[in-house]
C-alpha positions as MATLAB code, in Angstrom:
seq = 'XXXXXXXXXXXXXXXXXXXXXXXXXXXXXXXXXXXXXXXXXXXXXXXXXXXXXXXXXXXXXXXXXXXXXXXXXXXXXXXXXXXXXXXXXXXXXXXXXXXXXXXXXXXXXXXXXXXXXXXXXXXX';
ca = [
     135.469   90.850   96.348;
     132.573   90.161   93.701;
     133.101   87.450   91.709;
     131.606   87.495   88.171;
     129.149   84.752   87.408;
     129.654   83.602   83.823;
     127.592   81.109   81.367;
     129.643   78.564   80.686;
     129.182   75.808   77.886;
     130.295   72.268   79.038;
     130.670   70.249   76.051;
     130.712   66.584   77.123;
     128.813   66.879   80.035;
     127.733   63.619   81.542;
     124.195   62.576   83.057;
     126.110   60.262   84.752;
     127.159   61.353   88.383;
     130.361   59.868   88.611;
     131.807   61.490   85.693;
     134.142   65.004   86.010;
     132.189   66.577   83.677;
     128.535   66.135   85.640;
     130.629   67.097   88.787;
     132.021   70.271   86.961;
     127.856   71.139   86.009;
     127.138   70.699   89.223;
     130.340   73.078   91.072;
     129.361   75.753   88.306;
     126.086   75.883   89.436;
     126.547   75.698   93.296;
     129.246   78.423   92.020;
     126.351   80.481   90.622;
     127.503   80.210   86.896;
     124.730   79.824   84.583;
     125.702   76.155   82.871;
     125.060   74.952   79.452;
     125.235   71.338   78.922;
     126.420   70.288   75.473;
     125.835   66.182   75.345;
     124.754   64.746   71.852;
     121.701   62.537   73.293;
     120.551   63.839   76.214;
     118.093   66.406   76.640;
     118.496   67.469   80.514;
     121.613   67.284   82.632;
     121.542   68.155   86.284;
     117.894   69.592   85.885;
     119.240   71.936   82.938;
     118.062   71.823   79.219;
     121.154   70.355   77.377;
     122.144   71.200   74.087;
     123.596   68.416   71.115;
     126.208   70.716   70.012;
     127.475   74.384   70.428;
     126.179   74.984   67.617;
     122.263   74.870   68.658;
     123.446   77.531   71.515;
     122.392   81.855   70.867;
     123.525   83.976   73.107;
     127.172   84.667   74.902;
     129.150   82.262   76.222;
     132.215   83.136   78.570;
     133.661   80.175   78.831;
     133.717   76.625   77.030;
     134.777   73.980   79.063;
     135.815   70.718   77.485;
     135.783   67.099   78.202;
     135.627   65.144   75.378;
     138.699   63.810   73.782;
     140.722   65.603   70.266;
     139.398   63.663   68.038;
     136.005   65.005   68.862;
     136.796   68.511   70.070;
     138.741   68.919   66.219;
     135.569   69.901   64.652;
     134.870   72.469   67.189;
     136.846   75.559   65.957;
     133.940   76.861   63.725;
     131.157   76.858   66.372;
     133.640   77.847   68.993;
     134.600   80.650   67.201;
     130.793   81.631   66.152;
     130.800   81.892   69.664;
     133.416   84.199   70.688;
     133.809   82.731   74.253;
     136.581   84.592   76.683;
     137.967   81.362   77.211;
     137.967   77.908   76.307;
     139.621   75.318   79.086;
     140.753   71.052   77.686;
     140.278   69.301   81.348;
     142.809   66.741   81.706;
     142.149   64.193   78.594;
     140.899   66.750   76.688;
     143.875   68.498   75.271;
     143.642   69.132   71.735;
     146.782   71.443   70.724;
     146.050   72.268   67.170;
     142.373   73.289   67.881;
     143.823   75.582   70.760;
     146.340   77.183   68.546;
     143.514   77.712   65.842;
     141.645   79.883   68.929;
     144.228   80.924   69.945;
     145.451   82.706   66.604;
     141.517   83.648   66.289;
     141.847   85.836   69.811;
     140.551   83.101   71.710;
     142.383   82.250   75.109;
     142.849   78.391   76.104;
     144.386   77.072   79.231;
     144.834   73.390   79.844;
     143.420   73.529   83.565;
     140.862   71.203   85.785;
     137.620   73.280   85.701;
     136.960   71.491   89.097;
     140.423   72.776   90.554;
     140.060   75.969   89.242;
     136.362   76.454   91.075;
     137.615   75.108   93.911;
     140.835   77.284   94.330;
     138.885   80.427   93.311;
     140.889   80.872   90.275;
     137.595   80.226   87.899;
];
């Protein structure tokens, strides 16, 4: 079975190592995704160029993965839907119900799911 590799945003990736989001960067790439890191401040993350907002991205996305918390992901419905991603998945903490029913009426599917547990069950 051949598994599509996607590019995947990670807004609130962390350079620290001990954070889920640096561990999701990391699994996407061992994964062979092509990983964006969104992080406000710094400029690489895991090696790879990192972005201050979606906004700065061009290109396709095919997933946005997010860890920050509501009150930051609520301005995200304009550059997420710029974007036109497949998907957009709130990790645990991340939920943010009224920006996922905004995609969501937009033709944007959300899950609530653990990017982590999802690479690592094959379900990605």
């Amino acid at each position: 079975m051949t598994v599509k590799k996607e590019r995947v945003a990670v807004v609130g990736a962390s350079p620290k190592p001990d954070r889920y989001s640096n561990k999701a960067v990391r699994l996407l790439v061992q994964c062979g995704h092509e990983v964006v890191p969104i992080h406000p401040v710094a400029s690489s993350i895991e090696g790879l160029p990192a972005f201050p907002r979606l906004e700065d991205l061009d290109g396709h996305i095919d997933t946005v993965t997010i860890y920050v918390s509501a009150k930051r992901s609520a301005a995200l419905e304009g550059p997420i839907t710029r974007l036109r991603p497949n998907r957009v998945i709130f990790n645990p903490g991340a939920e943010n119900p009224d920006l996922a029913a905004a995609l969501e009426a937009q033709g944007i599917h959300t899950e609530e799911a653990c990017t982590l547990v999802l690479l690592n069950t094959n379900r990605f």
